[in-house]
GUZA-995348 format. One record per residue (C-alpha): residue number from 1; residue in three letters; x negated, z, y. Coordinates in steps of 0.001 Angstrom, whole numbers. Each point is the difference from the previous one (the first is absolute). Layout:
! residues N
- k, r, xx, zz, yy
- NUM, ALA, X, Z, Y
...
This chain:
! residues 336
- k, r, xx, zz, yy
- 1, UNK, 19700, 485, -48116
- 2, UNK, -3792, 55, 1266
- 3, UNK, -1248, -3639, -211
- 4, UNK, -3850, 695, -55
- 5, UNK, -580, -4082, -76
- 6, UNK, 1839, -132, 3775
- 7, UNK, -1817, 3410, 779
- 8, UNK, -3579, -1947, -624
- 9, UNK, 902, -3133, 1619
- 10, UNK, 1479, 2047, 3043
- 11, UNK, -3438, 1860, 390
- 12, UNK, -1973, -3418, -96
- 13, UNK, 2189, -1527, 2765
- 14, UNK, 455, 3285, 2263
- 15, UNK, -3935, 430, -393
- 16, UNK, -620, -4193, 455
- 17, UNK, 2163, 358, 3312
- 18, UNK, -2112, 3077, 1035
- 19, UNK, -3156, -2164, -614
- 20, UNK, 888, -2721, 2209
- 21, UNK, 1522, 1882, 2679
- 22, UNK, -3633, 1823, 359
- 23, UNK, -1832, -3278, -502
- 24, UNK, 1898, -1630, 2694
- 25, UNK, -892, 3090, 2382
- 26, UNK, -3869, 450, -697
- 27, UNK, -1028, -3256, -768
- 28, UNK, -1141, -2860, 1935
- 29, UNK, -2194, -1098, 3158
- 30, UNK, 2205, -1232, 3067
- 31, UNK, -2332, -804, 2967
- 32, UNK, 433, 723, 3451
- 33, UNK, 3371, 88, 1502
- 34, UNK, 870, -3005, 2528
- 35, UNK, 1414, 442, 3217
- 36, UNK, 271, 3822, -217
- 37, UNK, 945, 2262, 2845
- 38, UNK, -1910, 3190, 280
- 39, UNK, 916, 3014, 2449
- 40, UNK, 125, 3994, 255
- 41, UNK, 1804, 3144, 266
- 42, UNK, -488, 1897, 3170
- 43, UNK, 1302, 3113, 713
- 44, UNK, -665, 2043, 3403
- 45, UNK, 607, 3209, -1371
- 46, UNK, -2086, -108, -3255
- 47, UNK, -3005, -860, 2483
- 48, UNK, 995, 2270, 3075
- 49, UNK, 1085, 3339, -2287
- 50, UNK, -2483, -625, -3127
- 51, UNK, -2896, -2207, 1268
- 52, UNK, 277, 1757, 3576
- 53, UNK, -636, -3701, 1670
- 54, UNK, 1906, -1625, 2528
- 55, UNK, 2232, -1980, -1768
- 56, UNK, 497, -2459, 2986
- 57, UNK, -3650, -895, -740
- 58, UNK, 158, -729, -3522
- 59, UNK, 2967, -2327, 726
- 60, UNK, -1858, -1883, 2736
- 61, UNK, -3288, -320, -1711
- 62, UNK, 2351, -1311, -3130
- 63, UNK, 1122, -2435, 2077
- 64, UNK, -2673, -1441, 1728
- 65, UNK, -3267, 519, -2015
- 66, UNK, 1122, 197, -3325
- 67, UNK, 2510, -3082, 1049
- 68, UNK, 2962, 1764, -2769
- 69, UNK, 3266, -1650, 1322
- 70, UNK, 2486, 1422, -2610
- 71, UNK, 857, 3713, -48
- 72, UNK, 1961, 2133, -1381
- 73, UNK, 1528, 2808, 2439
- 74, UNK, 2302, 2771, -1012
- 75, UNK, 3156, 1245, 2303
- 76, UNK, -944, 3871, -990
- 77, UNK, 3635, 1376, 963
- 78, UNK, -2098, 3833, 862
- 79, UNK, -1190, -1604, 2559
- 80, UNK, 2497, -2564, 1262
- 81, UNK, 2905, 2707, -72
- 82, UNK, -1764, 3332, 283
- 83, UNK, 3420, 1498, 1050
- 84, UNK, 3515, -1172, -891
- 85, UNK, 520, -2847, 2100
- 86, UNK, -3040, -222, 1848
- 87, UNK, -1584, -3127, -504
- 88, UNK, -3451, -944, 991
- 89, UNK, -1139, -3754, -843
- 90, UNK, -3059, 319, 2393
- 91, UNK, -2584, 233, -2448
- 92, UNK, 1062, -2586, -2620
- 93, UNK, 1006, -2204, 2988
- 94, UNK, -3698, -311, 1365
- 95, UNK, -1557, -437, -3598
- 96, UNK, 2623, -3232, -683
- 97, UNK, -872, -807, 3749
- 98, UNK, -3265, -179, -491
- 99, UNK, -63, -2211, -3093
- 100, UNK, 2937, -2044, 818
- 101, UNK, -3135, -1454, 3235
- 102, UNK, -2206, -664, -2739
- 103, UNK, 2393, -2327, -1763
- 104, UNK, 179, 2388, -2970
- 105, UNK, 3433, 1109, -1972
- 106, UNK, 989, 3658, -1432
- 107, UNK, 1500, 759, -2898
- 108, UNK, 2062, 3586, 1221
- 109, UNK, 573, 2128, -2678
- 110, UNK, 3293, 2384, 723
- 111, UNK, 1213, 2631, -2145
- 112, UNK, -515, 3878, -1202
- 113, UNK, -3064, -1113, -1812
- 114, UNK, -2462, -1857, 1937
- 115, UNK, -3997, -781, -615
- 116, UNK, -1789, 2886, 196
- 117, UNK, -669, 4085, -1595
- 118, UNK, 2495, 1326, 767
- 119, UNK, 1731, -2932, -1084
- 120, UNK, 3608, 1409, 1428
- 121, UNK, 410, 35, 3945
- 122, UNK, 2770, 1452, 812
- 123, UNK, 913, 2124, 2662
- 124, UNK, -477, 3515, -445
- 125, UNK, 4118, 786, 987
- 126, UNK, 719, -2293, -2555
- 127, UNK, -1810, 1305, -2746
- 128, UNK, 1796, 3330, 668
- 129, UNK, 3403, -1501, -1296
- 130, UNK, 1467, -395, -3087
- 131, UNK, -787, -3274, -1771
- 132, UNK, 3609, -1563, 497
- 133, UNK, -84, 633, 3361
- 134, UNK, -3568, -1492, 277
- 135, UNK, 1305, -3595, -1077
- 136, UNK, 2102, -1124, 2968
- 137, UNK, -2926, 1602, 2586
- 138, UNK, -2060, -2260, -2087
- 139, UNK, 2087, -3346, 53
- 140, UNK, 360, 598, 3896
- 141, UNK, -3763, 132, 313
- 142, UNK, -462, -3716, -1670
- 143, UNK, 3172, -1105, 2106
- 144, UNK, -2024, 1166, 3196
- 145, UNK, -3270, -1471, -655
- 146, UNK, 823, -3362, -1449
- 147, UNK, 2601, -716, 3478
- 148, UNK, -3082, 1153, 1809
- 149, UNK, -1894, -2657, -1524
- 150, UNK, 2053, -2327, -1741
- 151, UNK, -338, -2718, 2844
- 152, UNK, -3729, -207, 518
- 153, UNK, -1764, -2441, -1846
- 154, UNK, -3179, 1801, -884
- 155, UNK, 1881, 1804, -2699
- 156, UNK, -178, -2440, -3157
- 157, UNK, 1618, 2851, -2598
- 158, UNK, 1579, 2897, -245
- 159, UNK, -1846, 2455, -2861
- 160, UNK, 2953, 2341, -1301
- 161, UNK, -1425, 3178, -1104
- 162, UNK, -3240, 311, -1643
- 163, UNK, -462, 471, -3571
- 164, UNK, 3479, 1955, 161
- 165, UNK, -97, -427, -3888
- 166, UNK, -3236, 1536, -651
- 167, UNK, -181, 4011, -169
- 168, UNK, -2604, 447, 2604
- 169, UNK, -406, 2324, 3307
- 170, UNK, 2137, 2809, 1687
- 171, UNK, 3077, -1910, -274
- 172, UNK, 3669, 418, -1587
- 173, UNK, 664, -1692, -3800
- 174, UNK, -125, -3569, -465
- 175, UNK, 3831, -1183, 1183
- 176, UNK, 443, -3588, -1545
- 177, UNK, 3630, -349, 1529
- 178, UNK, -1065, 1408, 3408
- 179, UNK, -2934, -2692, -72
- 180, UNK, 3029, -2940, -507
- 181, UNK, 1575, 1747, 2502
- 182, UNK, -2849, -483, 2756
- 183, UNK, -1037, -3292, -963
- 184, UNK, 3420, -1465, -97
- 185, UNK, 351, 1534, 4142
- 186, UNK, -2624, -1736, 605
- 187, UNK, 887, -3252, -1374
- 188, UNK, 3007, 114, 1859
- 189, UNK, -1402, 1302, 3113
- 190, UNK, -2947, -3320, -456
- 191, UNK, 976, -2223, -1939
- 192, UNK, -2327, -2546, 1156
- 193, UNK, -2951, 1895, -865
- 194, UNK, -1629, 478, -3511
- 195, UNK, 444, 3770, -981
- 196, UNK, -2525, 1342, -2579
- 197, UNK, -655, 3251, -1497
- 198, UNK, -3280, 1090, -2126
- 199, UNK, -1368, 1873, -3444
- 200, UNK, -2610, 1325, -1856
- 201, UNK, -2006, -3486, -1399
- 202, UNK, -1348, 2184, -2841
- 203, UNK, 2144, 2919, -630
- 204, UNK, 3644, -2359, -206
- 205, UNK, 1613, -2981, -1236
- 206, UNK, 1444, -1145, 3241
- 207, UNK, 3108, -1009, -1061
- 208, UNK, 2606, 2751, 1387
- 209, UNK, -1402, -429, 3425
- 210, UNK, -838, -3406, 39
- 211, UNK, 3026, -1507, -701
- 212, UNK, 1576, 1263, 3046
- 213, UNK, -1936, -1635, 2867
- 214, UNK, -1618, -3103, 300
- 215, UNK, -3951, 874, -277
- 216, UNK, -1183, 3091, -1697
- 217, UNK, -3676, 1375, 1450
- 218, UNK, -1596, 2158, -2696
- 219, UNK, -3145, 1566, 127
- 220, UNK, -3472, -684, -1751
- 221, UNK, -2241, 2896, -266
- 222, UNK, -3411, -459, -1926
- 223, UNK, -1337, 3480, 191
- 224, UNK, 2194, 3667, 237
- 225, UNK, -902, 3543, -74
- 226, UNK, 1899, 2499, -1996
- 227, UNK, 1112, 3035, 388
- 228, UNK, -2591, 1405, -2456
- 229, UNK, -2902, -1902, 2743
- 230, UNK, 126, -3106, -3009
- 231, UNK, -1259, -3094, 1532
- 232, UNK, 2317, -2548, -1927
- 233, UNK, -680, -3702, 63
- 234, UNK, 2411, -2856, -799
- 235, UNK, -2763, -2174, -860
- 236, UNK, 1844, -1313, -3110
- 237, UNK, 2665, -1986, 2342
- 238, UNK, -1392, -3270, 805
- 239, UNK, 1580, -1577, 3143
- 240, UNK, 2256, -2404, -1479
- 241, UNK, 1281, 2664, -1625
- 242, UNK, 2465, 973, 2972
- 243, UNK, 873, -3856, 291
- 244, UNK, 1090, -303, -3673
- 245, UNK, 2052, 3281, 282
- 246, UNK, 1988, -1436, 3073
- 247, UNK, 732, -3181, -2378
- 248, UNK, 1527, 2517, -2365
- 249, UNK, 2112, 1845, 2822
- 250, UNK, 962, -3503, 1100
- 251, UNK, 2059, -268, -3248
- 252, UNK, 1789, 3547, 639
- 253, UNK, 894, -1447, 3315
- 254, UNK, -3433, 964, 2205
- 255, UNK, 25, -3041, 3012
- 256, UNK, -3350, 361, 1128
- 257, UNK, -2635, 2360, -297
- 258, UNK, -3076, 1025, 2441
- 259, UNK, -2663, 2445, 461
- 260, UNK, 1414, 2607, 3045
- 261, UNK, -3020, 2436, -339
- 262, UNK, -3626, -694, -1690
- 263, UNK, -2035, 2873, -224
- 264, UNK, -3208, -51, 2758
- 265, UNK, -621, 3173, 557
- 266, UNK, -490, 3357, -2009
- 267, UNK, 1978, 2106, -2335
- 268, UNK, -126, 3712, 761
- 269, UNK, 1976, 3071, -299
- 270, UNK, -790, 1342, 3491
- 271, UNK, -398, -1649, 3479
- 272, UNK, -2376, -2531, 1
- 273, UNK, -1336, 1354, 3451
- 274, UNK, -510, 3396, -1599
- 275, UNK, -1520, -1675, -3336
- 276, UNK, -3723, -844, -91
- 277, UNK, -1779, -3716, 350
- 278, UNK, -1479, 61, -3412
- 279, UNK, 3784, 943, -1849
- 280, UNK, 1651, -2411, 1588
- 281, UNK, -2425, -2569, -1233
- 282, UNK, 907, 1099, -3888
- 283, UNK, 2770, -1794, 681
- 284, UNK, -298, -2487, 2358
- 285, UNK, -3931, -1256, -28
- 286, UNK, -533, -3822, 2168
- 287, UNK, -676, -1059, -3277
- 288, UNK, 3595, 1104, -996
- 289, UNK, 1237, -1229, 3039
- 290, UNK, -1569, -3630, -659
- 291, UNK, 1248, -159, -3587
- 292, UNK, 3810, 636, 1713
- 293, UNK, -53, -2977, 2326
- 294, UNK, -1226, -1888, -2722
- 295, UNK, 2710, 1438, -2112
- 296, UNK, 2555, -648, 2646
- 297, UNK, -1089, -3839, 869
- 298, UNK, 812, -624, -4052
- 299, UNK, 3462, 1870, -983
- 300, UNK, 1844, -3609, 831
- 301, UNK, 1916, 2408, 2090
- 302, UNK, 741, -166, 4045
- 303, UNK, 342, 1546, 2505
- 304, UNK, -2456, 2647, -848
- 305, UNK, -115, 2996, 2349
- 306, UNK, -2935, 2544, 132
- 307, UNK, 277, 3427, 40
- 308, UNK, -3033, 1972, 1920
- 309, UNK, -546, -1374, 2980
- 310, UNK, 90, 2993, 2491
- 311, UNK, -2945, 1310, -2871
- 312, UNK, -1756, -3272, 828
- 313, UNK, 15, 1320, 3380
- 314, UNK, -495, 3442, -381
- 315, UNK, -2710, -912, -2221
- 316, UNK, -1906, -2076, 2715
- 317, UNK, 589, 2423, 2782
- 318, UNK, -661, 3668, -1967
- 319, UNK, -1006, -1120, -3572
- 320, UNK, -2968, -1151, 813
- 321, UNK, 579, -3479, -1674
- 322, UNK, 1116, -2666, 1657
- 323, UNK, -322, -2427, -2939
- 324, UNK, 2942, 770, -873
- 325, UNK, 1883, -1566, 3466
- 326, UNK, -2365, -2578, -611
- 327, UNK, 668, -1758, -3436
- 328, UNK, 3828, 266, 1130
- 329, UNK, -825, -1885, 3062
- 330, UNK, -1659, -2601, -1890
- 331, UNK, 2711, 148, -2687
- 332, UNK, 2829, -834, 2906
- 333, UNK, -2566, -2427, 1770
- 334, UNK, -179, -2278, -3581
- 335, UNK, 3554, 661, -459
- 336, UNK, 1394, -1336, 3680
């Protein structure tokens, strides 16, 4: 029999739960976070095919002028194992080379999907077979790359996949099992080493991936571009916002929680080397730009890796504004 009494009361506490949950999200003023780490994605072929800049450069002057001592690098398997059983480290050797002199550590991302349009890297004979058969090729790949580097101490973590939960890029379906599956290899293959993986910050709940590895990077974008050329801004989520939502994922089981890529450079549907000065700045002004360090330096969140250097660069040498390069370099210089 329909008890309307218990129906009411239900309501009140359902929507009184609701309430709180949202006031414990939006509201408040932390200050600035202590003791945080900041670094950067860098990836040689997003400046090399896109940018069309030596990506050798950007890594150097990353290094020494803008002083950045954390990166995250990417293993991308197309190029690693361009034909079955043909490896070639050479590249990724001399970028880990190159900060391991500097004192700085890498965060190497493994996996189908790695930082980066078009998000999935893998070989082209491998994307020719049959998705069962692609699985073992795949587990072989991670096997490879994290005995190639398992015993030098530059690497601090390995990133499993990126994202693999959110539908995004030319990639196969989201495989939840298959992402157990790689992070469990490489938990066995380094156990000594923390293994994360990373998600959407606004678009997921964190829980499914996060649970499985012990940090989860998401990402924190301020300002996107939709299909339909909408400029959309998240200007309604404040930055403790992200800090309060990793307290909730702590509950579901969520060990720790930082920021693997900030937004610092432009949203845009094309090539950012084929798309003009002025539309790139719709979406990522130096005003914006200031406003995100300032957003990054409170979300009570750390490490905190950037995402845009190589535009930094590209903006300096081509774009015709080096202020850009610049307020980084005094952002790292403060930040030392």
């Amino acid at each position: 029999m329909f008890n309307k009494n218990f129906f009411i009361y239900f309501c009140i506490a359902v929507g009184a739960v609701f309430f709180a949950v949202v006031l414990f999200l939006f509201v408040g003023l932390p200050g600035a976070t202590k003791n945080a780490e900041y670094g950067a994605t860098f990836s040689r072929y997003y400046a090399q095919d896109e940018l069309h800049i030596d990506g050798n450069k950007i890594l150097i002057a990353a290094l020494d002028d803008l002083g950045i001592r954390r990166f995250r690098l990417s293993a991308y398997w197309g190029f690693i194992e361009d034909k079955p059983e043909k490896w070639d480290f050479t590249t990724l050797d001399r970028e880990i080379k190159e900060i391991s002199k500097r004192g700085g550590t890498v965060v190497l991302a493994v996996g189908e999907k790695l930082p980066r349009w078009p998000e999935c890297w893998g070989p082209e004979w491998w994307k020719s077979l049959p998705r069962d058969e692609q699985r073992p090729y795949t587990l072989r790949y991670i096997e490879r790359v994290v005995n190639q580097y398992k015993n030098n101490p530059t690497i601090v973590a390995w990133q499993v996949e990126n994202e693999a939960h959110f539908l995004y890029g030319d990639c196969p379906l989201p495989d939840p099992d298959f992402l157990r599956q790689e992070i469990a290899l490489v938990k066995k293959l380094d156990p000594g080493r923390e293994v994360v993986t990373t998600d959407s910050g606004e678009l997921s709940a964190w829980v499914s991936a996060g649970r499985l590895v012990d940090k989860l990077g998401v990402s924190v974008y301020r300002v996107v571009r939709t299909k339909n050329n909408f400029i959309f801004r998240y200007w309604f989520l404040p930055p403790h916002f992200y800090f309060h939502k990793a307290l909730i994922a702590r509950l579901f089981g969520v060990r720790h929680v930082y920021v693997s890529e900030f937004q610092m450079e432009p949203w845009n549907d094309q090539h950012l080397d084929d798309t003009p000065v002025d539309k790139q700045l719709e979406t990522m002004s130096l005003k914006q730009m200031q406003e995100n360090f300032y957003f990054a330096e409170h979300m009570q969140l750390s490490p905190v890796d950037f995402w845009g250097v190589e535009w930094w660069y590209w903006m300096k040498e081509k774009g015709g504004h080096p202020e850009f390069w610049e307020t980084a370099k005094t952002f790292f210089k403060n930040h030392q």
